[in-house]
C-alpha positions as CSV (number, residue, x, y, z in Angstrom):
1,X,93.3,78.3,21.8
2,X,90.9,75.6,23.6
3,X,87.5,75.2,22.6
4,X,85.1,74.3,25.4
5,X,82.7,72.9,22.6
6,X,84.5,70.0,21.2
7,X,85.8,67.3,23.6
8,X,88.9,67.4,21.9
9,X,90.8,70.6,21.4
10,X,90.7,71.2,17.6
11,X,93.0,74.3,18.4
12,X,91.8,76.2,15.1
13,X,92.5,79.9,14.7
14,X,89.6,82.9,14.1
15,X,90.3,82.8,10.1
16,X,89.8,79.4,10.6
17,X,86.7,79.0,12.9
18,X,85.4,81.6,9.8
19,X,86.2,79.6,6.4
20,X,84.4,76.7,8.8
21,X,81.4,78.4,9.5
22,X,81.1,79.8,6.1
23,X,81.8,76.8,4.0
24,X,79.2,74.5,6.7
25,X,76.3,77.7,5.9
26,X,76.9,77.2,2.0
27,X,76.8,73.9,2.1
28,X,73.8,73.8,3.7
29,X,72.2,76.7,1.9
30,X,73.2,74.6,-1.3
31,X,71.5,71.0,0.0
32,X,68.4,73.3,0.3
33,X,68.2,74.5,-3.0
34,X,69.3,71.4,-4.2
35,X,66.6,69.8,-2.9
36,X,63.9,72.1,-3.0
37,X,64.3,72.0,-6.7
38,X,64.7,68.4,-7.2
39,X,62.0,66.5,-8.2
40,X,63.6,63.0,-6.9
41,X,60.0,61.5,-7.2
42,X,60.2,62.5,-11.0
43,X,63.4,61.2,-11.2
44,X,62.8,57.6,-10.3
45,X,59.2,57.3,-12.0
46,X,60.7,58.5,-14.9
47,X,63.4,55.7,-14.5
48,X,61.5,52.7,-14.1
49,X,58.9,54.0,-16.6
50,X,61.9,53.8,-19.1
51,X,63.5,50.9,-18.0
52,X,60.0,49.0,-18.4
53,X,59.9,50.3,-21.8
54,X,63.7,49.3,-22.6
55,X,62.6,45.7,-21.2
56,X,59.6,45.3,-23.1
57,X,61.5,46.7,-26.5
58,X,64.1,43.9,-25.6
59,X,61.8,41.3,-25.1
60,X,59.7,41.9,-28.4
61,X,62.9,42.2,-30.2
């Protein structure tokens, strides 16, 4: 079985064509929630905010 899609034949049966599909949607579903609730922003303030305080500890030590 031929796709016309992909240049190159990936010859993939329907159960296969559906775990694709299925595990492509979740993955993307997941990114979203992932990063919807992330606060990445957060994340990295908080970071250097604690690294400048683990510098300045060091360096009064």
């Amino acid at each position: 079985m031929t796709s016309p899609i992909f240049a190159i034949p990936l010859n993939m049966g329907t159960g296969t064509w559906i775990v694709t599909i299925v595990a492509g949607l979740g993955f993307v579903v997941m990114f979203g929630i992932s990063s919807a609730g992330g606060d990445y922003k957060g994340l990295i303030k908080t970071t250097l905010e604690n690294d400048a305080i683990a510098r300045d500890k060091r360096k009064n030590s």
